[in-house]
C-alpha positions in Angstrom: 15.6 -9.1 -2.1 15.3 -11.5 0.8 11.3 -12.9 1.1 11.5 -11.4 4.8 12.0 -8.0 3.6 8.7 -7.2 1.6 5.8 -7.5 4.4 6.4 -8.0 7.8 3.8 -9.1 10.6 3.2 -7.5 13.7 0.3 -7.8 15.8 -2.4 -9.4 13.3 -1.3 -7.0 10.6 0.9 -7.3 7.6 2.8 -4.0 6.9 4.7 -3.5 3.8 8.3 -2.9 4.2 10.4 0.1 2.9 11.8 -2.6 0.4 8.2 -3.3 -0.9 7.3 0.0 -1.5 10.7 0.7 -3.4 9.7 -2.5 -5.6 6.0 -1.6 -6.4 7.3 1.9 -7.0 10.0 1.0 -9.2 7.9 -1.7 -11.0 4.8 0.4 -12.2 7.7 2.8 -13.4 9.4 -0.1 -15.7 6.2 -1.3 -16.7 4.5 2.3 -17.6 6.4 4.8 -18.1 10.1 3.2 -18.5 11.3 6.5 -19.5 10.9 8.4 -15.8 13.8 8.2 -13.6 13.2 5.7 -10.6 14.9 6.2 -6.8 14.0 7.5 -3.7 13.9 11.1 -3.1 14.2 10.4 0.4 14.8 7.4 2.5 13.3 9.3 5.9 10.2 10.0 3.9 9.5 7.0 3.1 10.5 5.1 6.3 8.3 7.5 7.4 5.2 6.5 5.1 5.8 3.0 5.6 6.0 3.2 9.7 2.5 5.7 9.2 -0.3 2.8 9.7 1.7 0.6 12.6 1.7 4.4 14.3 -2.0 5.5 13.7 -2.7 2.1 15.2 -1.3 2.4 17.9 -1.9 6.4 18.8 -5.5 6.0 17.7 -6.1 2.3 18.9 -7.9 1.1 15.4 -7.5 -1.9 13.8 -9.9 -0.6 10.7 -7.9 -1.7 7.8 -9.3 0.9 5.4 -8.0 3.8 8.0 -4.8 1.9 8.1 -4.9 1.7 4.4 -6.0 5.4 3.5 -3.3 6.5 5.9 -0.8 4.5 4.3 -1.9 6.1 0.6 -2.4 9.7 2.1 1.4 9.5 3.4 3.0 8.5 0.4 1.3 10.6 -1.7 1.7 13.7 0.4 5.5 12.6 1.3 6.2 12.7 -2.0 9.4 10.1 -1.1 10.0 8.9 -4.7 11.2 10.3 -7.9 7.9 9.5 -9.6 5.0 7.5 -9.9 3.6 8.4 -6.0 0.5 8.5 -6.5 0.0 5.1 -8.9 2.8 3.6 -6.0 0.1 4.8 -3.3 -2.9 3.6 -5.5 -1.0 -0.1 -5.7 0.2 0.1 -1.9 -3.2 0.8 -1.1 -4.7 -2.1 -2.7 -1.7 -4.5 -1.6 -2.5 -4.2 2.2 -5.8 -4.1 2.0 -5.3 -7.3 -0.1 -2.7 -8.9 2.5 -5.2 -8.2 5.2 -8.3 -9.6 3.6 -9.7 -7.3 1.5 -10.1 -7.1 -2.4 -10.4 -3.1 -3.6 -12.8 -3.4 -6.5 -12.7 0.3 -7.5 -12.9 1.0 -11.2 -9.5 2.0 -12.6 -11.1 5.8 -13.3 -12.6 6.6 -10.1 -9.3 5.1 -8.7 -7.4 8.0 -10.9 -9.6 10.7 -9.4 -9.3 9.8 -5.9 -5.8 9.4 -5.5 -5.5 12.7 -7.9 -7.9 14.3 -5.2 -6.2 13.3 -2.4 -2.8 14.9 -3.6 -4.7 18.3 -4.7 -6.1 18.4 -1.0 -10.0 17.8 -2.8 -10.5 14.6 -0.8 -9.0 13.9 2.7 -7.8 10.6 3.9 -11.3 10.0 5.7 -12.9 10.7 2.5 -10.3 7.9 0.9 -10.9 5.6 3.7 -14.7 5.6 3.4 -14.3 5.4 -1.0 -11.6 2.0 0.2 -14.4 0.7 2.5 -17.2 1.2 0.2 -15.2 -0.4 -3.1 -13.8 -3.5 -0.9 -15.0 -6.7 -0.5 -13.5 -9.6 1.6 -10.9 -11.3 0.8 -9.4 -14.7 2.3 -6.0 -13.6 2.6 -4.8 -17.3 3.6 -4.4 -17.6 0.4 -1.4 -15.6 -0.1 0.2 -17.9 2.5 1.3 -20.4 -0.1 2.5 -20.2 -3.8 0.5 -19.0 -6.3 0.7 -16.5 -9.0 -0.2 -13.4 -7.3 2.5 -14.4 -4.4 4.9 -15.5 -7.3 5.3 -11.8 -8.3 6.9 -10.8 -5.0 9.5 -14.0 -4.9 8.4 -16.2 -2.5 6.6 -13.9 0.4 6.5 -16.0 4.1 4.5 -14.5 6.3 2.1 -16.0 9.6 -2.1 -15.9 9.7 -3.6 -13.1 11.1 -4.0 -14.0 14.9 
């Protein structure tokens, strides 16, 4: 995979790209439960998840990263674009923006569970998940994810310019 294709930057934002999503989903598979079937149920799905937080951006005129994060999680999950492991690929999409855009979700792993569980049974909506992503996240300098280090090292090499 080309370092280009797994977050892009528009505007002040870093998105994830299709690709990225596709790698996170198929990684949690591999490393959890290696015996589910990876793949994309459907590619317009999840072009469609992944385009979600540039579009509520831009219709709604909000640059609140834990809206744009929630909306992000809430799409995948309900979109339902890969074979398995949606909701943990939301759950680590999630945390991966809010991380490339300077914030650190400090959740515990169980209340993570239940609101990503209670988003897909319709018990929590995504405002609900975007004030539980405000309330568990602290800042974050997200220059650090400029240059190498080990949490850049998992993505390859991942080049991508300072928030403006």
């Amino acid at each position: 995979m080309e370092p280009s294709a797994l977050s892009e930057h528009l505007e002040g934002i870093r998105y994830l790209t299709p690709d990225a999503l596709i790698w996170i989903n198929k990684r949690l598979i591999l490393a959890q439960t290696p015996a589910e079937p990876l793949g994309v149920l459907s590619e317009e799905l999840l072009h469609s998840s992944q385009a979600r937080p540039a579009t509520h951006r831009y219709y709604n005129q909000t640059n609140d990263m834990f809206c744009l994060a929630a909306v992000l999680m809430e799409s995948l999950i309900k979109n339902h674009c890969f074979a398995n492991a949606n909701k943990r690929t939301a759950a680590a999409a999630g945390y991966i923006f809010l991380l490339l855009n300077g914030y650190e979700l400090t959740a515990p792993s169980d209340e993570f569970v239940d609101i990503m569980v209670g988003v897909a049974t319709h018990e929590y909506s995504v405002e609900d998940l975007e004030n539980w992503l405000a309330h568990w996240s602290r800042d974050f300098d997200a220059a650090d994810l400029d240059g190498p280090n080990d949490y850049i090292a998992m993505f390859g090499h991942l080049t991508v310019k300072p928030a403006c």
